[in-house]
C-alpha positions as a printed Julia matrix, in Angstrom:
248×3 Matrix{Float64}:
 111.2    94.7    50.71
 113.22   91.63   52.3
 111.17   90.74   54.97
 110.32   87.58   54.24
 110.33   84.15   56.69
 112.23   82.39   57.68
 114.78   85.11   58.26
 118.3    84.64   56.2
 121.48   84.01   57.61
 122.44   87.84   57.57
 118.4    89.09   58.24
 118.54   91.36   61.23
 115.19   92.51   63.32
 114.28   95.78   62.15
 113.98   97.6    65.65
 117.76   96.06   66.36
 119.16   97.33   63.15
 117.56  100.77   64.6
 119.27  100.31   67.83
 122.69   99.42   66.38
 122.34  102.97   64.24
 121.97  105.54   67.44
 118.23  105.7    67.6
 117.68  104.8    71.1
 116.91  101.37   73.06
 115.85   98.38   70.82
 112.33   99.71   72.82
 112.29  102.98   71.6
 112.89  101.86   68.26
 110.31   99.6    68.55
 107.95  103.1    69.14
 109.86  104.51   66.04
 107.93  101.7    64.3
 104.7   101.99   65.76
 104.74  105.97   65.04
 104.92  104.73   61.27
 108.23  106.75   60.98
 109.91  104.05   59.72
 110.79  102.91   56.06
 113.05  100.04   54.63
 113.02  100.59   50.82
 110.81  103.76   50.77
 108.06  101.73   52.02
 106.78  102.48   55.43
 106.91   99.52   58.08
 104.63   99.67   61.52
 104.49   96.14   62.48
 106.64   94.26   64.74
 109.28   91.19   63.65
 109.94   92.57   60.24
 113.33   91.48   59.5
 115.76   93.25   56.88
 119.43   92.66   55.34
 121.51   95.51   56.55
 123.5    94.73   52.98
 120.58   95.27   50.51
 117.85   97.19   52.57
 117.98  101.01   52.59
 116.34  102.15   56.04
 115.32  105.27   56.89
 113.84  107.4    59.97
 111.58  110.46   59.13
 113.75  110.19   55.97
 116.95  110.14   57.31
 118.92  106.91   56.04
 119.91  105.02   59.38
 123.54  103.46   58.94
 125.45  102.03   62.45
 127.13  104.06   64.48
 130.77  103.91   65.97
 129.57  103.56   69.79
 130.14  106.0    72.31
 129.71  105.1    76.22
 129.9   108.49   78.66
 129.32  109.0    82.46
 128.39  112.69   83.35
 127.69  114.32   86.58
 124.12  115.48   86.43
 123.14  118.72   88.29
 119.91  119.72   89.41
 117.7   121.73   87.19
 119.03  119.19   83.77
 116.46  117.11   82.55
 117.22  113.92   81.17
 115.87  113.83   77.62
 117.15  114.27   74.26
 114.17  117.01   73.29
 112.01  119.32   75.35
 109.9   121.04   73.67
 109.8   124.1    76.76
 112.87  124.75   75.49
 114.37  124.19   79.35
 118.27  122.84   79.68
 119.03  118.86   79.2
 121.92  117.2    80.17
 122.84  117.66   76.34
 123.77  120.96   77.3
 127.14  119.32   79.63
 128.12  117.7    76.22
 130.48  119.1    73.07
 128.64  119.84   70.19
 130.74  117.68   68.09
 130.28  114.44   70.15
 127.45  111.78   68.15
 124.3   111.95   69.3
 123.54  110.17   72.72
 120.86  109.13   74.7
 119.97  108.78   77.96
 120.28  105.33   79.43
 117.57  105.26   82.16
 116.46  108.68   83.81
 117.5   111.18   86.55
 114.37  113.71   87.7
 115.08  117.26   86.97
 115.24  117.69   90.79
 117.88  115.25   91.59
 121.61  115.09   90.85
 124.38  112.45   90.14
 125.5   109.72   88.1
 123.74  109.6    84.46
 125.16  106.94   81.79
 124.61  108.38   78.31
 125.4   106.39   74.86
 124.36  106.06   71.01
 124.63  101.62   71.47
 120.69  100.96   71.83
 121.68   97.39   72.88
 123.97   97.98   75.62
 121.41  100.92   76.72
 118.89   97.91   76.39
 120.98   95.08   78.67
 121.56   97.15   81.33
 117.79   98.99   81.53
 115.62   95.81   80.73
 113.83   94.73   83.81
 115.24   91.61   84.6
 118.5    92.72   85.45
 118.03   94.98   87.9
 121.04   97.05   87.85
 121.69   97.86   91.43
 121.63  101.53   91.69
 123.33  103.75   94.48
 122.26  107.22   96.18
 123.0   109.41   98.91
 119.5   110.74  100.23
 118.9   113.62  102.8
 115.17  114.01  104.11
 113.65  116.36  106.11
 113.76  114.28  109.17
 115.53  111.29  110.67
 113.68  107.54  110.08
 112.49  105.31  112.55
 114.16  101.71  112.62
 110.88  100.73  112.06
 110.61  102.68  109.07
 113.62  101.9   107.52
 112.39   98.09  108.06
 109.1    99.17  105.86
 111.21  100.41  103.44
 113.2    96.85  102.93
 109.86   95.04  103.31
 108.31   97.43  100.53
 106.33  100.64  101.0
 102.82  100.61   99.13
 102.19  104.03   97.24
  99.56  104.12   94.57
  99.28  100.86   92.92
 103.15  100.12   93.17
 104.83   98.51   96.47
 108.17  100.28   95.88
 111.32   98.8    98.48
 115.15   99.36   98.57
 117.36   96.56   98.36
 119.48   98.39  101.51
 119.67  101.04  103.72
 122.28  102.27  105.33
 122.67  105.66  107.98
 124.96  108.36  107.44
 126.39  110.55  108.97
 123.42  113.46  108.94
 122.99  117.43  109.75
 121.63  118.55  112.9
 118.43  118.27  111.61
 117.36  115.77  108.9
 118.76  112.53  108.28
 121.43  111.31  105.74
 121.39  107.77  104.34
 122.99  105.54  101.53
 119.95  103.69   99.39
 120.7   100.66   97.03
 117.86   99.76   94.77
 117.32   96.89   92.54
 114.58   98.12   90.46
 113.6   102.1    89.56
 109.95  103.33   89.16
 109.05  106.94   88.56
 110.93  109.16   91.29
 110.97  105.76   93.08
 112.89  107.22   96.23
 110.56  109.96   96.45
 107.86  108.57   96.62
 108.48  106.08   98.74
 110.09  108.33  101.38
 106.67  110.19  100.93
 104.74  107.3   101.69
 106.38  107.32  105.44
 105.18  111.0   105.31
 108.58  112.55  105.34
 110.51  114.23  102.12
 113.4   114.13  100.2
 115.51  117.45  100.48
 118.15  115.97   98.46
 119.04  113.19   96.7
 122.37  112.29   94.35
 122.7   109.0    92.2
 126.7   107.92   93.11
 126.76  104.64   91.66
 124.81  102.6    88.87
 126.35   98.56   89.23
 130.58   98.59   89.58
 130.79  102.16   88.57
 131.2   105.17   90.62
 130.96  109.14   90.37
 133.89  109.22   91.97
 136.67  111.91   89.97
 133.39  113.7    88.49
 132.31  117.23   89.99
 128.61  118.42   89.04
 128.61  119.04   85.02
 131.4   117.07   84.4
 131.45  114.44   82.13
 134.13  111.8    80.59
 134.42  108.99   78.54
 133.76  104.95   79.78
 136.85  103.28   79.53
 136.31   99.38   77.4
 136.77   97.85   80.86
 133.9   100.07   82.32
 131.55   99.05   79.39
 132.4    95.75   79.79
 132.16   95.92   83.41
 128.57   97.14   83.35
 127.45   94.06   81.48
 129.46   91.59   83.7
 127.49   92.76   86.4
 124.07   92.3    85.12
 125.28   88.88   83.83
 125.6    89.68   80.4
């Protein structure tokens, strides 16, 4: 198996040869390798580092020879009630369902909950899914919430400051009123950084709840032209876009 250091001129990390072929984020893959699912040359591979020449290596994936992709870059229009993974195994509908059968298999890039709607970015390039979900970044991300009742100044000041829930401190990077129902209040949130139902919880934490809540922008790009289900290609300008603004 070529594995051997120091790498060659045309050696490629294993979990970023992985990436390049449509198997998720160069973390995921990294998984893929710790699952011992992995083999280059029919032998199986579960540590990290291994390198491999894409030119002389066979690699496979639970047997099924990984070769690289042509790259596909989509923005749908999440409903509610559509998770946002590639497999459940309930059986219940994923935002696969919104997509033709004959378009190459996609992932996910970063998540929506199954109770929130709005602007989901969905590809097969595991290192633009990578640049744009890694940490550092921080992607500034865009929603329209509704809760249950209207904030306090004071509370929307928490919010910026950071609002402790569990063992995170979870803040928005802005907040901005809307114009809201009789009842309830209406307001445009900007994070820099997404935990678990992140909004949610830390509405909760102020003890009041999100009714609803829709993702309309994730960096320079906007739901604007989609309607719920929709979905449409990224134009080359978009992709590139996305990485301009995380400083790629």
């Amino acid at each position: 198996m070529a594995c051997a250091k120091p790498s060659r001129p045309f050696d490629v990390r294993l979990q970023k040869y992985l990436a390049a072929c449509g198997f998720g984020s160069r973390r995921a893959c990294e998984r893929l390798i710790e699952q011992g699912v992995v083999a280059v040359d029919e032998e199986r591979v579960q540590r990290q580092g291994v390198t491999i020449d894409p030119a002389q290596n066979v690699v496979t994936v639970r047997g099924q020879v990984a070769r690289p992709q042509s790259f596909v870059y989509v923005a749908l229009y999440k409903p509610v009630g559509l998770l946002c993974t590639s497999r459940d195994p309930a059986g219940r509908a994923t935002f696969h369902d919104l997509l033709p059968d004959d378009l190459p298999r996609v992932f996910s890039v970063g998540r929506l909950d199954r109770d929130s709607e709005g602007l989901l970015l969905a590809t097969n390039d595991g290192e633009w899914a990578n640049l744009l979900q890694h940490p550092r970044h921080h992607i500034t991300k865009t929603y329209t919430v509704w809760t249950d009742r209207a904030l306090a100044p004071k509370e929307i000041e928490q919010i910026l400051a950071g609002v402790s829930e569990d063992v995170d401190v979870l803040r928005a990077l802005s907040v901005r009123r809307l114009p809201a129902p009789r009842q309830g209040g209406r307001y445009e949130i900007v994070l820099g950084e997404g935990r678990n139902r992140h909004i949610r919880r830390m509405i909760g934490a102020l003890d009041a709840n999100v009714t609803r809540l829709r993702r309309t922008r994730i960096g320079n790009l906007g739901i604007k032209g989609l309607r719920p289900g929709q979905w449409r290609y990224l134009t080359a300008e978009e992709v590139a876009g996305l990485v301009s603004h995380v400083g790629g």
